[in-house]
Structures are given as structure tokens and as C-alpha cells.
C-alpha positions in Angstrom: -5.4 1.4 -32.1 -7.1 -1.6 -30.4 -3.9 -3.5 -30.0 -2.4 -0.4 -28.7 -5.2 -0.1 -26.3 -5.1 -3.7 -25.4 -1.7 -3.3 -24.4 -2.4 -0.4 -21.9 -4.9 -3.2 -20.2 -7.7 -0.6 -21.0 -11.1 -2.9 -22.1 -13.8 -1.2 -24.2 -17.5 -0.4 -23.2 -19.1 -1.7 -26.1 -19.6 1.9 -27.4 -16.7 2.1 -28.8 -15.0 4.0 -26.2 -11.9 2.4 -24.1 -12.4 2.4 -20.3 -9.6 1.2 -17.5 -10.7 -0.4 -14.6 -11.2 1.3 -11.3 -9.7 -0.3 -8.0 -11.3 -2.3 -6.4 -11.8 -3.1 -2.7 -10.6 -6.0 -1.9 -7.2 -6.6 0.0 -3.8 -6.3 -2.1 -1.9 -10.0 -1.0 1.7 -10.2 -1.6 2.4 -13.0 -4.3 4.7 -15.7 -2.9 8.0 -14.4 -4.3 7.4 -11.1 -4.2 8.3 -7.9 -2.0 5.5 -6.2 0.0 5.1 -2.1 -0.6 3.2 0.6 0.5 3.4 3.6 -1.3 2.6 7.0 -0.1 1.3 9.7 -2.4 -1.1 12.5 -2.1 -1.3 11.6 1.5 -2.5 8.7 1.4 -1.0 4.6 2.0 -1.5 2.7 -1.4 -2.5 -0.1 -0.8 -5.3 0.3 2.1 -5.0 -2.6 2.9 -2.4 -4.8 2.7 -2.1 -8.8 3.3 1.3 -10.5 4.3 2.6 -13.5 6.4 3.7 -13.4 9.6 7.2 -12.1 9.9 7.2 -10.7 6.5 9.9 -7.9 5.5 7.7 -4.3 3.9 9.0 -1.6 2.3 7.6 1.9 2.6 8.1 4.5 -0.5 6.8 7.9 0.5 5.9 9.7 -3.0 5.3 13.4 -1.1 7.7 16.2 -0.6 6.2 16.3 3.2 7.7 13.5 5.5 5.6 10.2 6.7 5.6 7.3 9.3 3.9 4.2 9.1 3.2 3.4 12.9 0.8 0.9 14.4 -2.2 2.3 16.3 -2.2 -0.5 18.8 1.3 -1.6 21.1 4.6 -0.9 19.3 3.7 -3.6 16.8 5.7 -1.5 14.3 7.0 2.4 13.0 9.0 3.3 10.4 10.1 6.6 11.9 9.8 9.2 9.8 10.3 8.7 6.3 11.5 11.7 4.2 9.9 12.8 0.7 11.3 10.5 -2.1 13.0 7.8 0.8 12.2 4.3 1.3 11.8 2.4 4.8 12.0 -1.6 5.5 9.7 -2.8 8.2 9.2 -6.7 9.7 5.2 -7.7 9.9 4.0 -8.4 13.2 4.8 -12.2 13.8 1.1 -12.5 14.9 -1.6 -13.0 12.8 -4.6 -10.3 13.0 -5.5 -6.8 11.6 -3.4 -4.0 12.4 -4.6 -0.6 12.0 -1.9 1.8 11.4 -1.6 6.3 10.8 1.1 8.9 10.0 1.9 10.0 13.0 2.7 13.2 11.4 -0.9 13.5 9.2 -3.1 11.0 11.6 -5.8 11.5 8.8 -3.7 8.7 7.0 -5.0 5.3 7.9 -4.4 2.0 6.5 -4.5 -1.7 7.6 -2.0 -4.1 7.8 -3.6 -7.4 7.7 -1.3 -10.7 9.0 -2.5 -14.0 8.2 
């Protein structure tokens, strides 16, 4: 059972009981190599918030039956459009480093930030 559990990346609590880490709140970076994604589900943008490089191509998976943008709150730094339930969008990070809020333009409620550095 422990191996089984040790595979699953779950670490125990010392009272015998097997516990999985909860997320933490530090920044999700991209590895070099590797694609950068946000995912939408429940309404909300996983990660919330996301570091890339400059010029950096992102995809956009959108999880929900109901439709979703990922648009910049400041300038036209970047927006998907919308992006139907169970479709994927491509967008290019800002060539500019800084923050960049951004919101579903559909459900403003939905905030993330799109770090650039």
C-alpha cells in the first residue's frame, strides 16, 4: 500500500494516514522546454499566476461547457476571443516584461495574472 501511495505522490502525516499536498502560492514558471497552459475549469484560470519569457507562445484549454476569453485588463496586450467549452486557443506573451492582469470578458469574476520576465 505504501508503494502504491508513494506512487500517487501522496506523503504520510506521521499518523499513519496519507495526505497530498495542497497548492501552493507561489508563481507556476514554464520549464525551459516546455509549453505554457492555462486551463479553465470551474470558472476559474489554473494557474493564477503564470510566469513566461517575453514573446512566449500560451495555450488556453477551457474545461467548462460555458465559453471563455483570456483578455488583458490593460491596452490590447492580448485576447483569445472566445474560447468554446472543451477548445483550445494559442496566444503570444507580451514582448515586454511586467505583470499583466487579465479577466473573462464573458465572467469578469475570473482573474489571473500573466507575469513576463
Amino acid at each position: 500500500m505504501c508503494a502504491l501511495l508513494a506512487l500517487a505522490g501522496c506523503t504520510g502525516n506521521g499518523n499513519g494516514v496519507a495526505t497530498t499536498p495542497g497548492p501552493t502560492s507561489t508563481p507556476s514558471t514554464t520549464p525551459q522546454g516546455t509549453e505554457a497552459r492555462i486551463t479553465i475549469k470551474g470558472f476559474n484560470f489554473m494557474p493564477a499566476d503564470l510566469k513566461v519569457r517575453p514573446g512566449e507562445k500560451i495555450t488556453v484549454s477551457n474545461f467548462d461547457s460555458a465559453p471563455h476569453t483570456v483578455t488583458s485588463k490593460e491596452g490590447n496586450a492580448f485576447d483569445t476571443g472566445n474560447i468554446e467549452g472543451g477548445q483550445s486557443a494559442t496566444f503570444t506573451a507580451p514582448s515586454k516584461p511586467g505583470s499583466y492582469p487579465f479577466f473573462c470578458s464573458l465572467h469578469p469574476r475570473m482573474t489571473a495574472t500573466l507575469t513576463v520576465g
